[in-house]
C-alpha positions as a Markdown table, in Angstrom:
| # | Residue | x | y | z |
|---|---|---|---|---|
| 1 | Unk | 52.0 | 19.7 | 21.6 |
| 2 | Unk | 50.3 | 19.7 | 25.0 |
| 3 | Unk | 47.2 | 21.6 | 25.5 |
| 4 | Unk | 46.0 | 22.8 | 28.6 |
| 5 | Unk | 42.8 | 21.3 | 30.6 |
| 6 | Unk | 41.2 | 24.7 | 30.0 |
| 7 | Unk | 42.1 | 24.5 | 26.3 |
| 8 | Unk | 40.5 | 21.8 | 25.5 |
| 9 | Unk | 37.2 | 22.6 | 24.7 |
| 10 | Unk | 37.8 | 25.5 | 22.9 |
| 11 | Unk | 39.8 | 23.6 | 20.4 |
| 12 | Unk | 37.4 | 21.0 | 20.1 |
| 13 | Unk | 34.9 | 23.7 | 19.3 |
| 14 | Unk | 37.3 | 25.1 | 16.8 |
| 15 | Unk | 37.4 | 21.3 | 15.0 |
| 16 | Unk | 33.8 | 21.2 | 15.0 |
| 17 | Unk | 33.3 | 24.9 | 14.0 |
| 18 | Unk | 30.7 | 26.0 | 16.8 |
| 19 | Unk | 32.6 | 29.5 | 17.5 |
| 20 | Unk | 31.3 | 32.4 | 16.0 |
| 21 | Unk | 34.8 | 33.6 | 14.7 |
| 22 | Unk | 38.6 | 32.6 | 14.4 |
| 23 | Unk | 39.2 | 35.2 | 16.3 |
| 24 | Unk | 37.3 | 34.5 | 19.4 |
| 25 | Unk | 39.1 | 31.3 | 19.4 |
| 26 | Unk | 42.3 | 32.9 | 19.1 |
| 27 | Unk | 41.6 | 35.3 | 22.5 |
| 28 | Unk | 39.8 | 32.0 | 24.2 |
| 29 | Unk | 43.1 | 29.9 | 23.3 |
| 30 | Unk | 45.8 | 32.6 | 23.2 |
| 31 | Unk | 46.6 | 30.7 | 20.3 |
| 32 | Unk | 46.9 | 32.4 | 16.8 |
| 33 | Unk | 44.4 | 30.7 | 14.5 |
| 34 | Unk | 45.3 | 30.3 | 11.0 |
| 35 | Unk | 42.7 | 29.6 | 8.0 |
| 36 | Unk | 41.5 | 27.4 | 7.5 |
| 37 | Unk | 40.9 | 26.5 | 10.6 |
| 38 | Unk | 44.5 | 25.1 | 11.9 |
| 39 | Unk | 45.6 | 26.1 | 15.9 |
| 40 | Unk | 49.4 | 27.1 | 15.0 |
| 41 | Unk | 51.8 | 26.7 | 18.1 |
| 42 | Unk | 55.2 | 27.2 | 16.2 |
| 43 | Unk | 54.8 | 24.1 | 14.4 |
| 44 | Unk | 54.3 | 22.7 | 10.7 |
| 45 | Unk | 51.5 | 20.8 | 11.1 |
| 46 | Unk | 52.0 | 17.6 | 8.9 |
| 47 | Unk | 49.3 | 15.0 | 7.7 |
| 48 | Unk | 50.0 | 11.6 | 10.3 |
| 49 | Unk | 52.0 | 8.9 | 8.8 |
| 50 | Unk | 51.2 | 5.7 | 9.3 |
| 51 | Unk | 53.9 | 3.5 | 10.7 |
| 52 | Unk | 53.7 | -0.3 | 8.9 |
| 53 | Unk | 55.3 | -3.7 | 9.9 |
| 54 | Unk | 57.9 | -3.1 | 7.7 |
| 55 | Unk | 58.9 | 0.4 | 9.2 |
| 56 | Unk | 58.7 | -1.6 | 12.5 |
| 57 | Unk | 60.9 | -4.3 | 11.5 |
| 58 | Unk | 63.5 | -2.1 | 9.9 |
| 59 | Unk | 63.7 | -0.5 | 13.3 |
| 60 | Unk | 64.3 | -3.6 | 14.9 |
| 61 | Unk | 66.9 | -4.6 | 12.8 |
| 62 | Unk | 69.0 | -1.2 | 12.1 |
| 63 | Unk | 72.0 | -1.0 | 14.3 |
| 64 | Unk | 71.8 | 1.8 | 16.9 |
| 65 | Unk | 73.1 | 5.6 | 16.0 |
| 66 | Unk | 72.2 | 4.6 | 12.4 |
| 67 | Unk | 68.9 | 7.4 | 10.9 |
């Protein structure tokens, strides 16, 4: 997701919870804001996944075209 230069510090002050309501952020953004808290684009929003050694070496490894 890219957010634009004049997005920016509206979302950070949505992650730190200094606007006064959802809804200002949602009319500053032109985003809709869904509780708690989370900027929805059109998008699941998933927890990050952290990529190991081993993933990286299985990558290496796997022939191309295979998943």
């Amino acid at each position: 997701m890219t957010i634009h230069d004049d997005h920016r510090d509206v979302v950070a002050r949505i992650a730190q919870g200094r606007l006064d309501t959802e809804s200002e952020a949602a009319l500053q953004v032109g985003l809709r804001v869904v509780p708690p808290m989370t900027v929805a684009v059109g998008v699941q929003a998933r927890p990050a996944r952290t990529v190991t050694d081993a993933d990286l070496d299985e990558r290496r490894t796997r022939p191309r075209g295979e998943a």
